[in-house]
Structures are given as structure tokens and as C-alpha cells.
DSSP file (Angstrom, degrees, kcal/mol; ACC not computed):
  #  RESIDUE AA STRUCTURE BP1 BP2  ACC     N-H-->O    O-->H-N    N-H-->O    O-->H-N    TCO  KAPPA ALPHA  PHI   PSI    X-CA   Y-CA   Z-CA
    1    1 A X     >        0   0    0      0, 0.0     4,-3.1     0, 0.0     5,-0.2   0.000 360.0 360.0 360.0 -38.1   -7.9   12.2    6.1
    2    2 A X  H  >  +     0   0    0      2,-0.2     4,-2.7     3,-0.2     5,-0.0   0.887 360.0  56.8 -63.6 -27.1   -6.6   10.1    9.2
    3    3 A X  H  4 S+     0   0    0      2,-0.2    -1,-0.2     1,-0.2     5,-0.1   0.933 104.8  44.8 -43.0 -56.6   -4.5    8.4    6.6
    4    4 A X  H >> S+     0   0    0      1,-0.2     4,-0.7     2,-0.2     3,-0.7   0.811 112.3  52.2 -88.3  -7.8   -2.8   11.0    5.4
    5    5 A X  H >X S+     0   0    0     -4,-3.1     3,-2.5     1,-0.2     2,-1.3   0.985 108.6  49.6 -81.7 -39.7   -2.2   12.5    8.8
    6    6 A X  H 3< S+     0   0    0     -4,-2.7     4,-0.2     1,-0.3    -1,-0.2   0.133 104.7  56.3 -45.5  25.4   -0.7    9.5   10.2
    7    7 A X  H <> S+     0   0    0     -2,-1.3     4,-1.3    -3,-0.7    -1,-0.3   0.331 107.6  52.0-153.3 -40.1    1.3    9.4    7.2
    8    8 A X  H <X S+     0   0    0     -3,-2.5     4,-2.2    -4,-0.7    -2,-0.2   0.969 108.7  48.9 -54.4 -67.5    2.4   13.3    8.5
    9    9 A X  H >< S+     0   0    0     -4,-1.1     3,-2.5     1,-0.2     4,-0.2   0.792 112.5  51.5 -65.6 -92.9    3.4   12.2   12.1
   10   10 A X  H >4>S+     0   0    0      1,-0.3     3,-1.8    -4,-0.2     5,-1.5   0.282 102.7  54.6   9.3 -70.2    5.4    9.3   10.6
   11   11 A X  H ><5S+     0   0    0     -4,-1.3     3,-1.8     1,-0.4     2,-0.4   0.836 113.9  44.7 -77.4 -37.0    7.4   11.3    8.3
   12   12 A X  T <<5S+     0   0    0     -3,-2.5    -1,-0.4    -4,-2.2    -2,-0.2  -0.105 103.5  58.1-115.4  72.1    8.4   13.4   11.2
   13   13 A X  T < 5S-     0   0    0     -3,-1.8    -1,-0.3    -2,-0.4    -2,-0.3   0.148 114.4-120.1-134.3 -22.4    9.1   10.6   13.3
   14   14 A X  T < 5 +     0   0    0     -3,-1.8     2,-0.7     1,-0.3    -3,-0.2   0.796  63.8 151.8  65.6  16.6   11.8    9.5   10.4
   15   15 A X      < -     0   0    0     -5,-1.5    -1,-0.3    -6,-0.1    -2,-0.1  -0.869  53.1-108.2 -86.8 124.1    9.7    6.4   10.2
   16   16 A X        +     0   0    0     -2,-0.7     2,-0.2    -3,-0.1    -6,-0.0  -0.275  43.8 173.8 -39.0 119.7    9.9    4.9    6.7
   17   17 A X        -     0   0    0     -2,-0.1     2,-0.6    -6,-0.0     3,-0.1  -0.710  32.0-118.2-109.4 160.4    6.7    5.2    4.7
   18   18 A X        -     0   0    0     -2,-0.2     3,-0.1     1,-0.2    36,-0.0  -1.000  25.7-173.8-116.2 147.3    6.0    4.3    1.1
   19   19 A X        +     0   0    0     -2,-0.6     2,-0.3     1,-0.3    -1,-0.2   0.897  47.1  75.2 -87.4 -56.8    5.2    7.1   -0.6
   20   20 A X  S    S+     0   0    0      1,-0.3    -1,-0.3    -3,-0.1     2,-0.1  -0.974  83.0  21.9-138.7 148.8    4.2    5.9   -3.7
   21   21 A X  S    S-     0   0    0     -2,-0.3     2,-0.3    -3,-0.1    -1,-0.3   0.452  75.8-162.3 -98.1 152.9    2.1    4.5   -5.2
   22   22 A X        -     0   0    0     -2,-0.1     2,-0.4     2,-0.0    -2,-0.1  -0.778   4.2-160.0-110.8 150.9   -0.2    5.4   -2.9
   23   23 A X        +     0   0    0     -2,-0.3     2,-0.5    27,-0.1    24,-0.0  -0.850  14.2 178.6-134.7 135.1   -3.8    3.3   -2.8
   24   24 A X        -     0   0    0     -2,-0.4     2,-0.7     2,-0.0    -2,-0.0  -0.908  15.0-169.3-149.3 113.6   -7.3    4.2   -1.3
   25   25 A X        -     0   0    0     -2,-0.5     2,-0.7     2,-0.0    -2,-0.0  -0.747   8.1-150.2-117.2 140.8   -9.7    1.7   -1.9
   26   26 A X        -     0   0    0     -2,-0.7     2,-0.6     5,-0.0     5,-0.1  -0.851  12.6-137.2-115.9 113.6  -13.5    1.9   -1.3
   27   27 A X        +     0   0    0     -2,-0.7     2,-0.1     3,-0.1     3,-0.1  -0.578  44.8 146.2 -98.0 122.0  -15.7   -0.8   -0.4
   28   28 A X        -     0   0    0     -2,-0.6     2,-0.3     1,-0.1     4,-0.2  -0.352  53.9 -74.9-135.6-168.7  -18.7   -0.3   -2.4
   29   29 A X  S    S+     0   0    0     -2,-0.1     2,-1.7     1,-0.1    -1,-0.1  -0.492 123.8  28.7 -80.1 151.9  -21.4   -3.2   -4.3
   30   30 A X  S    S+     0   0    0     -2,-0.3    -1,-0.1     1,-0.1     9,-0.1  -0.016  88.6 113.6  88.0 -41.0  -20.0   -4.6   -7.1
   31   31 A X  S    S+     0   0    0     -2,-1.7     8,-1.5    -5,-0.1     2,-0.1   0.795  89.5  21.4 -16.4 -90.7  -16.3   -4.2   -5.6
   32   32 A X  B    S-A   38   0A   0      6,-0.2     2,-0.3    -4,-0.2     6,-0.2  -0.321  82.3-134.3 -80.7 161.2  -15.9   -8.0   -5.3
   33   33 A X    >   -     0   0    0      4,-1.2     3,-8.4    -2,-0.1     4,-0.1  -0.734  56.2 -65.7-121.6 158.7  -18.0  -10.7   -7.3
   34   34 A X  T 3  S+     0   0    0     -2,-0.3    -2,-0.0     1,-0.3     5,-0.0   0.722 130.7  48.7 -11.2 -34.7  -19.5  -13.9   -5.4
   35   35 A X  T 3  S-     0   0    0      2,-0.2    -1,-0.3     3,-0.0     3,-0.1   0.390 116.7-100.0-123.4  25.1  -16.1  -15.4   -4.5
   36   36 A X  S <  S+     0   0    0     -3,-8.4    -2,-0.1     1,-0.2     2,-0.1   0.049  81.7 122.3 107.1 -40.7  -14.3  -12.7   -3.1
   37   37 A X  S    S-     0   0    0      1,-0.2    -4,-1.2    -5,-0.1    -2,-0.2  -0.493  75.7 -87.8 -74.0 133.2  -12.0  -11.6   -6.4
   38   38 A X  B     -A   32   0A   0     -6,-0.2    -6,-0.2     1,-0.2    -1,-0.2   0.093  28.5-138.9 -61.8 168.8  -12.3   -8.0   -7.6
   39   39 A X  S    S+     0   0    0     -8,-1.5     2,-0.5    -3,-0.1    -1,-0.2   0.219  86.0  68.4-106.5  22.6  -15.0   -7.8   -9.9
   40   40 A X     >  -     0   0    0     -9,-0.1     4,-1.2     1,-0.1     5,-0.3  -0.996  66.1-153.1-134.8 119.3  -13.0   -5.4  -12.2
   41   41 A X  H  > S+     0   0    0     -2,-0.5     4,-1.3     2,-0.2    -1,-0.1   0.807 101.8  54.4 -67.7 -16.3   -9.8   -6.8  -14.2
   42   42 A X  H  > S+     0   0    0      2,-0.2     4,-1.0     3,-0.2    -1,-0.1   0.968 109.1  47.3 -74.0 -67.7   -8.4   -3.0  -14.1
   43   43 A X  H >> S+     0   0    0      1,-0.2     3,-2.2     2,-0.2     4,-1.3   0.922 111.9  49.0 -59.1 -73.9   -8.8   -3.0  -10.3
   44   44 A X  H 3X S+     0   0    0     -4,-1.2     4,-0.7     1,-0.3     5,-0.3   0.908 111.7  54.4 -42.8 -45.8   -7.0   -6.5   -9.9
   45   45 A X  H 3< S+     0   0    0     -4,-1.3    -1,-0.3    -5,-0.3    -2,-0.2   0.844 108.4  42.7 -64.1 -27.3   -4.4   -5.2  -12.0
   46   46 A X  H <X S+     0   0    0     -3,-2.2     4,-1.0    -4,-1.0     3,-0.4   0.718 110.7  54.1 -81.7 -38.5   -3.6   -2.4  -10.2
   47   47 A X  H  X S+     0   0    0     -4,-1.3     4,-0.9     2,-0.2    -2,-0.2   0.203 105.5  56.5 -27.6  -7.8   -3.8   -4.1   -6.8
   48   48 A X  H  X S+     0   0    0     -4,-0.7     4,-2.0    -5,-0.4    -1,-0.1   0.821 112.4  44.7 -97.1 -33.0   -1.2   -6.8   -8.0
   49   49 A X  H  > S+     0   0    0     -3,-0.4     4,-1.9    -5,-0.3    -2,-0.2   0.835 113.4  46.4 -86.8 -22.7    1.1   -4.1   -8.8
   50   50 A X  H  X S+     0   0    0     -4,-1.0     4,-1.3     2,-0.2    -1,-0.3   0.767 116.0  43.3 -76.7 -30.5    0.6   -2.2   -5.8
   51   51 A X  H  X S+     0   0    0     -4,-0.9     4,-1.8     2,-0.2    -2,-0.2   0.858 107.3  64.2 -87.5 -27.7    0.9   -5.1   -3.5
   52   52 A X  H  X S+     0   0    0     -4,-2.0     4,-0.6     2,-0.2    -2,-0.2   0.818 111.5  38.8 -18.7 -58.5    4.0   -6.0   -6.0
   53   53 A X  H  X S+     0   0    0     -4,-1.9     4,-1.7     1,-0.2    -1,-0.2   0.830 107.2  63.5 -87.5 -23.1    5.6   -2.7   -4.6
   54   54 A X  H  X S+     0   0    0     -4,-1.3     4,-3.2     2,-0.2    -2,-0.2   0.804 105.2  44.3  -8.5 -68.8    4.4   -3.2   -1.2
   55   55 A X  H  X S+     0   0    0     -4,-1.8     4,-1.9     2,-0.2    -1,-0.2   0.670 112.6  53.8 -73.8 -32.8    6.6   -6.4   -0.9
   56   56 A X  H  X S+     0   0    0     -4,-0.6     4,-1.8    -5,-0.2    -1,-0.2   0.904 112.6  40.6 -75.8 -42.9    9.7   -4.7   -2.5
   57   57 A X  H  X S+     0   0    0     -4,-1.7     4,-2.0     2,-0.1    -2,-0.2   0.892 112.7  56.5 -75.8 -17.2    9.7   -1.9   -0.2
   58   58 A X  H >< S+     0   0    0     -4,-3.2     3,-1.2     2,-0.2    -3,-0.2   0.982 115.6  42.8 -60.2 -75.0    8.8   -4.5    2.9
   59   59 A X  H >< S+     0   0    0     -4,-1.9     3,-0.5     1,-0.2    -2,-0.1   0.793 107.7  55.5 -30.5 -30.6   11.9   -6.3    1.9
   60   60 A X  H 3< S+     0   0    0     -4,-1.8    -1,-0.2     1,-0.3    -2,-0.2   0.918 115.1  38.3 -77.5 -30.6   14.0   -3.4    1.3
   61   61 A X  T << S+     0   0    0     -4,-2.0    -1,-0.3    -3,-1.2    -2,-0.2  -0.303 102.9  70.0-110.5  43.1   13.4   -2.0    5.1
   62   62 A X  S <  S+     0   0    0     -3,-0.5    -1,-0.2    -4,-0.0    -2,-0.1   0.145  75.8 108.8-118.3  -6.9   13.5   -5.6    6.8
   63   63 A X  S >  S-     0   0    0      1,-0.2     3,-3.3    -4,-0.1     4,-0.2  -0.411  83.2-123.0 -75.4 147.2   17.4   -5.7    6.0
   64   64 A X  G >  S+     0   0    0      1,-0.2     3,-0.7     2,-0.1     4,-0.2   0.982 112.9  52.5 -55.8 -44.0   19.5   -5.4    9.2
   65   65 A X  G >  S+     0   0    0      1,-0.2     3,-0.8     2,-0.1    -1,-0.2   0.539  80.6  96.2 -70.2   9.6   21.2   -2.3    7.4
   66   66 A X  G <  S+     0   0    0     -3,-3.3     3,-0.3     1,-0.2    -1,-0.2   0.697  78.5  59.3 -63.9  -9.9   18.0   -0.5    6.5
   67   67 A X  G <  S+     0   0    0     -3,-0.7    -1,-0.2    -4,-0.2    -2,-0.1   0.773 101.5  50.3 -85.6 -44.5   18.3    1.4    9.2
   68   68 A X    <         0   0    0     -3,-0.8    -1,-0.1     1,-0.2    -2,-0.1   0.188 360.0 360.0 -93.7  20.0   21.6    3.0    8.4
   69   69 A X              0   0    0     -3,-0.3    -1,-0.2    -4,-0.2    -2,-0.1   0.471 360.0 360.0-118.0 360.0   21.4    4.3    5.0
């Protein structure tokens, strides 16, 4: 719930958020195996993609004109 109110004040602050996809992850047993790596290939796959869009939208609002569009 604190997420998604900080996620509130942002948005009317005009501060860039990503909206989607949006990711809530729960640290359970079994999450991770012995060496750290999700223990799920589903989970990993979805985390690759999510951090995938992560990294586009970090790029996209690091440009000196992100500001002005």
C-alpha cells in the first residue's frame, strides 16, 4: 500500500513513474534456490523482462531533453 501511495504523490508531483508493467515480488521459501537464482524459470522470465523495461524507461528519462517533452 505504501507503494502505491508513493506512486500517488509522485504522479502529482509530475515526477515520471513507470506505470507498467508494474512488479510486486514476495520473498517467500523456495523464492530463490541455493545460489541465489530464482527457483522458478516463469519468475526469471518475467523479471528479465521487467528489468528489460526498467532499463528502457531509465534510458528514456536520463536524456537531457526528457524533461521537455
Amino acid at each position: 500500500m505504501a507503494q502505491q501511495h508513493l506512486r500517488n504523490v509522485l504522479a502529482y508531483l509530475d515526477v515520471p513513474t513507470l506505470g507498467q508493467p508494474g512488479v510486486f515480488v514476495q520473498l517467500k521459501e523456495g523464492l530463490f534456490d541455493a545460489a541465489g537464482h530464482f527457483d522458478n524459470a516463469g519468475t526469471q522470465k518475467f523479471m528479465e523482462g521487467w528489468m528489460n523495461r526498467y532499463v528502457l524507461w531509465v534510458r528514456e528519462h536520463s536524456r537531457p531533453d526528457a524533461g521537455t517533452k
